[in-house]
N, C-alpha and C positions, 0 to 999 in steps of 0.2 A: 361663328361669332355673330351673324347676323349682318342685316345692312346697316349702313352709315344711317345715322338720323342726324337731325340738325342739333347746333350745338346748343346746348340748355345750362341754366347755374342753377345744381342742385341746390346749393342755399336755398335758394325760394323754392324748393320743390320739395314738398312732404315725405315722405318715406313711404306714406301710404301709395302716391299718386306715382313713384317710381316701379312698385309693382304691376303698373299696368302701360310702360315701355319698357319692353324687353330689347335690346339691340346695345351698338356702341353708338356713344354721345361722345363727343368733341366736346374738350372743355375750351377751343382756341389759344389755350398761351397755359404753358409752354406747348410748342409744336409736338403734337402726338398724342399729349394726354389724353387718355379717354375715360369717362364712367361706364364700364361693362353693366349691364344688367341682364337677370335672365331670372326671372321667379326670385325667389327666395334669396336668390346669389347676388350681388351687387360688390363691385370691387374696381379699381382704380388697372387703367392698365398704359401700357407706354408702347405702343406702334412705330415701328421704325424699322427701315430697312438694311442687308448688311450683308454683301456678297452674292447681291442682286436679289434678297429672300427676303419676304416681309416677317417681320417677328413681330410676336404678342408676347410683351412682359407684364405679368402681375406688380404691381407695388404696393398691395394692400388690400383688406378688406374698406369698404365705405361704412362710415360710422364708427369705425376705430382710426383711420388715416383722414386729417382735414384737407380740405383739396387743396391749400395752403402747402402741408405739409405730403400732399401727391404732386404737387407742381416742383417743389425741391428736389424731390426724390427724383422727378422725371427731367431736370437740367443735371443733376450728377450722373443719372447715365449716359446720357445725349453729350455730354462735357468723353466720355469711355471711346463714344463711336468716333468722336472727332479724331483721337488718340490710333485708332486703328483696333479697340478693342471691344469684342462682340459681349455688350451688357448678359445678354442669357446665358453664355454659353458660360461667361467667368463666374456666374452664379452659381451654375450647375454644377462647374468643377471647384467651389467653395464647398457647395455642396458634398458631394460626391469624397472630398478630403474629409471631411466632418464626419461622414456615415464611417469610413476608412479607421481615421480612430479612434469613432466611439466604439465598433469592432476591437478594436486592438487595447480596450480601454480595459479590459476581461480581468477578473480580478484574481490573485494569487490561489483563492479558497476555490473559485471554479475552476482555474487550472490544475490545484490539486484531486477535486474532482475527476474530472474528464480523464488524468492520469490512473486514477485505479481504476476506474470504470474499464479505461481501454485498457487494463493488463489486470484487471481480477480475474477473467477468466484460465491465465495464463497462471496462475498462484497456486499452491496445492494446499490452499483451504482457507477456508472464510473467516479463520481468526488472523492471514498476515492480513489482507485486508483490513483488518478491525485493527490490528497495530498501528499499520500506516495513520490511518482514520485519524488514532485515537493523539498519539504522537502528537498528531499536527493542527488537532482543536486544542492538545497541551497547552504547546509551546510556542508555533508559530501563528497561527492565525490569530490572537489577542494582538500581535506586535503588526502582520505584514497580510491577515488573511483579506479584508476590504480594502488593500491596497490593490492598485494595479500593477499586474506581472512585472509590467516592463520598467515599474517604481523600485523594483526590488535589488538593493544594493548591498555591494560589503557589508558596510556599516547595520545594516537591515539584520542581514543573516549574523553579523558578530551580537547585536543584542538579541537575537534568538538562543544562539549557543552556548555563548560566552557565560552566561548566568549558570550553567551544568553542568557545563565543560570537565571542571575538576571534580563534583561532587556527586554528579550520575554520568560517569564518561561515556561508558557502554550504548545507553540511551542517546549523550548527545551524539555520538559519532554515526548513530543508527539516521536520526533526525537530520544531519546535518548531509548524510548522503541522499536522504528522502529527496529535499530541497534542492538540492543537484541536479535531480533526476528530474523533477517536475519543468524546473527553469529550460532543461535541455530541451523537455519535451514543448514548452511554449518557445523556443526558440524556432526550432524546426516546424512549426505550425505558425511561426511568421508573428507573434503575438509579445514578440522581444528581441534586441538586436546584440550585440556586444560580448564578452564573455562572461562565463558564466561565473558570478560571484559566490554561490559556496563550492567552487571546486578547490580542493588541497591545495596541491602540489603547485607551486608555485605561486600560491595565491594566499589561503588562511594559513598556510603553513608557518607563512609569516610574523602571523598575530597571536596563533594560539601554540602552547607547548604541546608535543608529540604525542598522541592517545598511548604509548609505551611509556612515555617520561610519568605519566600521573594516572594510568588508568591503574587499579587496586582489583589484582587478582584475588578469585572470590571461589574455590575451589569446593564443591558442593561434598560437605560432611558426608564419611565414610566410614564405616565401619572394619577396625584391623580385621585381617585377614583370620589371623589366630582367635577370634571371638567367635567367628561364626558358628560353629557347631553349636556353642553355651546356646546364641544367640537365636538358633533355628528351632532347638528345643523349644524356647522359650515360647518364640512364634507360632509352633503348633498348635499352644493354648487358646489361640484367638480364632473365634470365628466370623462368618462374615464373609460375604463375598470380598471385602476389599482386605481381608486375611490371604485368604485365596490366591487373590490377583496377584500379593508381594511375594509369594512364596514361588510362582512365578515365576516370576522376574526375576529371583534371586538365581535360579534354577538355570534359568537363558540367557541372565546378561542381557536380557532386552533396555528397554527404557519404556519410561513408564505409560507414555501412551501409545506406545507399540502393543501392552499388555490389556491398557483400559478398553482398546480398539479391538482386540482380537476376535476374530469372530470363528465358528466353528467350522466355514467353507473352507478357510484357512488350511485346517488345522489335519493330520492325516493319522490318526493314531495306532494305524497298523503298521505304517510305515515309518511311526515316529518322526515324523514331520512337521516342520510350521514353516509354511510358507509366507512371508510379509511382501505384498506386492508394494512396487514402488511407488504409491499414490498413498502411501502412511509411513514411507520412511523418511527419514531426515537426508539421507544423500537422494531420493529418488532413484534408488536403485531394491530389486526385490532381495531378499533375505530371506536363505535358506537354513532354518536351524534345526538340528540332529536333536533330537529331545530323547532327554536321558529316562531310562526305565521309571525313575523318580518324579519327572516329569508328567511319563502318560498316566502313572498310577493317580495322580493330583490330578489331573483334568477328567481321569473318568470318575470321580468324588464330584466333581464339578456338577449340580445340577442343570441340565437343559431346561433354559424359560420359556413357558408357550408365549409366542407373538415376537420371538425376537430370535437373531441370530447369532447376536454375544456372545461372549461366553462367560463376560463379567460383565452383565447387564444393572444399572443402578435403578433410581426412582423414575417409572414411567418409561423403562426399559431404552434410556438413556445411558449411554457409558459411562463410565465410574466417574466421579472428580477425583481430581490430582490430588486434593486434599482428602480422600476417604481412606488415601494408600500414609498419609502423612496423619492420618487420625490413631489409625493401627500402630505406626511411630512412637506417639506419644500415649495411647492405653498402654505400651511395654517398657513407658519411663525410658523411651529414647527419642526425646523430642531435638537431641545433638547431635541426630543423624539424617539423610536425605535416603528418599525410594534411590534418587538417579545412581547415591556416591554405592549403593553394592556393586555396578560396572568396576566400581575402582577398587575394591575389595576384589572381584573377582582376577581385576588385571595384576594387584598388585601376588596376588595368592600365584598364577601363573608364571610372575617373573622372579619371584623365591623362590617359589618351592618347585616347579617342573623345568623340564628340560624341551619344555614343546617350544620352537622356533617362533619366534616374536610376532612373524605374520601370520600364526595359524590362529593367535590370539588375538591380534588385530580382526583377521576378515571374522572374527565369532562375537564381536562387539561393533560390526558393522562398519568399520572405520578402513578410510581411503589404503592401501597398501603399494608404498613405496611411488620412483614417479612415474609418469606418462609410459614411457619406455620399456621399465619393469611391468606395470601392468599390461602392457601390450603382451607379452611373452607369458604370464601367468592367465592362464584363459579360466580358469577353473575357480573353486570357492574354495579349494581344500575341506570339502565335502568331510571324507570320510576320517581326515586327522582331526576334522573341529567336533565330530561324535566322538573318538574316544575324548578328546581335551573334558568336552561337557560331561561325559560318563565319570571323570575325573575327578571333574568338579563338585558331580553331584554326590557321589559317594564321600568326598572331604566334607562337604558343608553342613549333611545330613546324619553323618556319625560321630557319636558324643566321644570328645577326645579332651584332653587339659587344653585350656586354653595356651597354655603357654609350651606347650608341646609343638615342635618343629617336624613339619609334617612335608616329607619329599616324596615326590610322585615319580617314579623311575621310569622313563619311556624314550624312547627310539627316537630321533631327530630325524626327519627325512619325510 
């Protein structure tokens, strides 16, 4: 800090003529004041000692703090020490509380944030990411996203939901777990304290009726089973890769971006194989399907694209859109059906008309089989019963028969 100089009354001392004493000045009254100077720097300071330590307080810069109002300052903390209470140190920890909850000040939008960033990696593709995203510049961040986290209340999250609750349930209940997840995640990073206000059960359960009581089963159009052959004929007329792709699909029971996805590393046509590894399935599990003679004969019509691996490659050798399998739909004046609902065509055609046991149909539509326990003891895929089922299939869907002709497939249980 320099040495002591004698004490001087900056009032009559220019600003210019203080640039050239640098050191501390005594102001004499109150005890300790001093004007700091040092070049360019000039600022008001409070000298006092406090557990035998001499301390320097700032109270100001000079030429914004009048020494009128440096002399005030410097009896309210002199008024601290008398008390027993050290002026710096309770500034610091005023301080130091301020940095604490401007910290904790973070706001719902950057917590939302921070939450997919640390678990996109963890996601099996960059469209759930893009739901979360999209979700919650929806519906939540207009109402709570410049709010701070730890602002975020019942009432908060019921005017987020509340508005969709009944009229897009699916979505709000999707959004409504989003926000659960986040608030948890600012909880446990110390950035919110208390319970979590969109959690259910015991909480909104409350407020809102039961996503069962109002949620509107929405069952994606399907074509009867007894149509198919008319229906297949008909399809053969169309071309187009995205003809291709649904015939397909119709063939394997896949789902539709199982088939848009497929690529030909996949695919094993001596051995009538498709293999779907688990990073393009919907359970994250791989899927092995037995492809019927029908099947490899359509994939080697398939032309191989130079520059790409597809096998139903679109523009810029980009996989197909979901709408190019849903454009083929409506060129055949079936704009009242869905790619997805032939699964349900093909499940329902399995539980009329054959005798193949319920899970060989299940594990051939990729769907969980039975519980925990059962699958523990079933190690296998039922390989070789889901090719003949397919081989079944495909000879039903692909020979022109009356539509209304009841068509039983006789085969072996076991």
């Amino acid at each position: 800090m320099g040495k002591r100089k004698a004490a001087i009354d900056p009032l009559t001392i220019k600003k210019q003529q203080l640039d050239k004493i640098d050191g501390m000045h005594a102001m004499g009254h109150p005890p300790g004041l001093y004007l700091y100077v040092k070049g360019a720097c000039k600022s008001w300071m409070l000298r006092y000692s406090f557990g035998g330590k001499r301390r320097d307080m700032s109270l100001g810069p000079f030429g914004e703090i009048t020494l009128k109002q440096a002399g005030e300052k410097a009896i309210a903390e002199r008024a601290k020490i008398r008390e027993g209470i050290d002026p710096l140190a309770s500034r610091q920890a005023v301080n130091q509380a301020a940095a604490i909850a401007r910290a904790k000040a973070i706001t719902f939008k950057e917590c939302a944030q921070k939450y997919i960033d640390a678990h996109r990696a963890g996601w099996r593709n960059k469209k759930h990411a893009q739901q979360w995203e999209n979700t919650l510049a929806t519906y939540a961040f207009p109402i709570v996203g410049d709010l701070p986290v730890e602002a975020v209340d019942v009432n908060l999250v019921i005017q987020i939901i509340e508005p969709i609750w009944t009229t897009k349930n699916e979505t709000a209940g999707r959004l409504r777990g989003r926000i659960e997840s986040i608030l948890d995640w600012a909880t446990v990073r110390k950035y919110r304290q208390g319970e979590n206000p969109a959690r259910w059960k015991g909480n909104l359960d409350h407020l809102l009726p039961a996503q069962t009581k109002v949620q509107k089963v929405e069952h994606h159009a399907a074509l009867p089973y007894t149509d198919m052959p008319l229906f297949w004929a008909l399809l053969l007329n169309q071309h187009g890769m995205g003809a291709l792709a649904l015939q397909l699909l119709i063939l394997t029971a896949t789902r539709s971006g199982e088939v848009r996805g497929a690529t030909w590393a996949e695919i094993d046509l001596d051995a009538g194989i498709w293999i779907i590894p688990p990073a393009r399935m919907k359970a994250e599990r791989e899927h092995r399907i037995p492809l019927s003679s029908q099947a490899i004969d359509l994939l080697k019509r398939v032309p191989k694209m130079h520059g790409t691996d597809l096998v139903f490659p679109g523009l810029k050798n980009q996989p197909l859109s979901d709408m190019t399998l849903t454009a083929v739909l409506r060129r055949m004046g079936r704009g009242d059906i869905t790619a997805h609902g032939f699964r349900s065509t093909f499940r329902d055609w399995t539980a009329e008309t054959t005798n193949y046991p319920r899970e060989v149909a299940e594990m051939a539509l990729a769907h969980a089989v039975g519980n925990a326990v059962e699958a523990a003891y079933r190690r296998g895929d039922l390989f070789d019963k889901r090719r003949r089922l397919m081989a079944d299939w495909a000879n039903y869907a692909t020979t022109q028969k009356s539509a209304t002709e009841d068509v039983v497939v006789q085969t072996k249980r076991g």
